[in-house]
N, C-alpha and C positions, 0 to 999 in steps of 0.2 A: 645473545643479545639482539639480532635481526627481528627478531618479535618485538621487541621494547622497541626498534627505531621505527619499526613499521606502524605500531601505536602513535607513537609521536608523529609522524606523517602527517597521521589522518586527523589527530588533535589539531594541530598546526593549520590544515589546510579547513577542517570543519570553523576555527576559531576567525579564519580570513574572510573566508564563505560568510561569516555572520555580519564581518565588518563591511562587505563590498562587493560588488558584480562580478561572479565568473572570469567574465573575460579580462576584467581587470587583473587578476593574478596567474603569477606568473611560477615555475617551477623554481625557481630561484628565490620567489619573496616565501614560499615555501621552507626551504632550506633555510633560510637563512634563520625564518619563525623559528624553527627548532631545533639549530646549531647544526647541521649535519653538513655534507657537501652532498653534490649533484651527484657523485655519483652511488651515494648511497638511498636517493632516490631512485634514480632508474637500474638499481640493484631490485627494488622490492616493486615497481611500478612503472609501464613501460611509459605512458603520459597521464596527463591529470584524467579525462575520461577514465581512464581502467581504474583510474583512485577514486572518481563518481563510484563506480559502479560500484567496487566492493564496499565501499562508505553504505550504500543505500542496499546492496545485499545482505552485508552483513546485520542493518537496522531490519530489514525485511525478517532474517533467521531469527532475531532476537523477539520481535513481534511475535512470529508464528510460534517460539517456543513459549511464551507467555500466556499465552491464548490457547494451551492444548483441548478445551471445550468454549464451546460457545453457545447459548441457553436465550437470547434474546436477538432478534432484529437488532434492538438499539444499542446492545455489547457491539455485535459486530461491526457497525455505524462507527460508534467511539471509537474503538480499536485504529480503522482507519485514519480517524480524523486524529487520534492523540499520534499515531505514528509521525505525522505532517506536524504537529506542532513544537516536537521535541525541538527540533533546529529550524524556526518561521523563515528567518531571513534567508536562510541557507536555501532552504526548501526555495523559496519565491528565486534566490538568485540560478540556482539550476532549473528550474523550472523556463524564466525568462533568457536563457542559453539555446546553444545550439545542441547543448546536450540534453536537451528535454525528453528526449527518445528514450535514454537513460530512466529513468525516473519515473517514465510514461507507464514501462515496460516493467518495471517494480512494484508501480502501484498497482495496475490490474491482477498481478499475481498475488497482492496482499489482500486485494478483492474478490478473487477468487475462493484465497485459501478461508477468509474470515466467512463470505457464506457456504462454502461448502461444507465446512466444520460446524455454521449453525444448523445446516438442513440435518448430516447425521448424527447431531447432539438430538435435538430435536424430534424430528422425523424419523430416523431411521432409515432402513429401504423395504419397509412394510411396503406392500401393495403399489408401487410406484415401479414404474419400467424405467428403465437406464437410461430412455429417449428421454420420455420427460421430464423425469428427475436432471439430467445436461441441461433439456430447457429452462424447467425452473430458475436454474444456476446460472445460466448466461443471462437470465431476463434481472436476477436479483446484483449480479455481481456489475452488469452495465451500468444498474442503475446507481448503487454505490458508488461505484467508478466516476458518472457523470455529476452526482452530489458534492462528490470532494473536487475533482476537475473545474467546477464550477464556484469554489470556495476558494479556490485556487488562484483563480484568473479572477478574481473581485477583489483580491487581495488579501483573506485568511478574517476576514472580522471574526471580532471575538464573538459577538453575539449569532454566530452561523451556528452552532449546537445546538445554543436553545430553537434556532428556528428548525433546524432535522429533527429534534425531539416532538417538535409542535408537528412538523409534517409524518414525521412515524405516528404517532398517537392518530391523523387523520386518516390511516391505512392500517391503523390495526387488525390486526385477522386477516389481512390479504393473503401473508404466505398461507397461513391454516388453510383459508377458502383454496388456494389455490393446491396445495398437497393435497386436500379433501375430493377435488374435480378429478386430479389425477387416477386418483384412486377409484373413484366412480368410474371413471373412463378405462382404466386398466380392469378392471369386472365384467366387462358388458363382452359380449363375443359379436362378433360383425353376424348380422341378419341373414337368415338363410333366403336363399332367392329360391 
């Protein structure tokens, strides 16, 4: 049964998180949400941060297993953005915590993984060197990164999709142009002097 109370935990504490600020809860309004005692929290949890984190690792796993290809810039976009919308209030109350680091550190890994899984759905690693192909990824997974971070910190409006939709369509072919250069530039052999 350690599995079922460790579910209930995370139920309890996700279900507080929707009602109220972080800091306002406490391990105790915890337990009591889902009948257990203290010490069959800090059996499966040493403090609430280490319950952040598997809360947002475990969404992270569940994401990534969802998403085993990815076939569009705007999947990968959605992907990020639907992951943030499952629990809004939740999200905004770790977010505006001291655990933001937490969260910080989850989302770039789901930004990662979302384009690097579009580049080789995608792309491939035809004609593309490791180097740039890295660069590609950091240049595409920052900017995701600050898309949502910025959706974040404005407070999640609903209408922020349609506006990444409106700005992807405005950058259509970027990545292509930008695989396509690569691939030019990985052909050429440096000039004989």
């Amino acid at each position: 049964m350690p599995n079922f109370t460790k579910q209930a935990i995370k139920a309890s504490f996700l279900k507080l998180l929707n009602e109220q600020p972080l800091n306002q809860i406490s391990v105790r309004d915890i337990v009591e949400d889902c009948g257990i005692n203290r010490n069959s929290f800090y059996y499966h949890f040493h403090d609430i941060p280490a319950l952040i984190e598997e809360i947002v690792t475990d969404a992270a796993d569940t994401l990534i297993r969802q998403y085993p290809n990815i076939s569009s810039i705007e999947e990968a976009f959605d992907a990020a953005f639907h992951f943030t919308l499952n629990n809004k209030k939740a999200i905004l109350h770790i977010y505006h915590s001291v655990n933001r680091n937490i969260y910080e550190q989850y989302l770039m890994r789901i930004c990662e993984y979302v384009v690097t899984t579009y580049f080789n759905t995608v792309f491939g690693k035809d004609g593309v060197t490791e180097e740039d192909r890295s660069i590609l990824i950091l240049f595409v997974k920052c900017e995701l990164y600050g898309v949502v971070t910025e959706w974040i910190i404005t407070g999640m409006p609903d209408d922020a999709i349609d506006k990444l939709h409106h700005l992807l369509s405005l950058c259509h072919g970027l990545s292509h142009e930008m695989i396509q250069r690569c691939r030019e530039h990985a052909g050429k052999s440096p000039a004989l002097e």
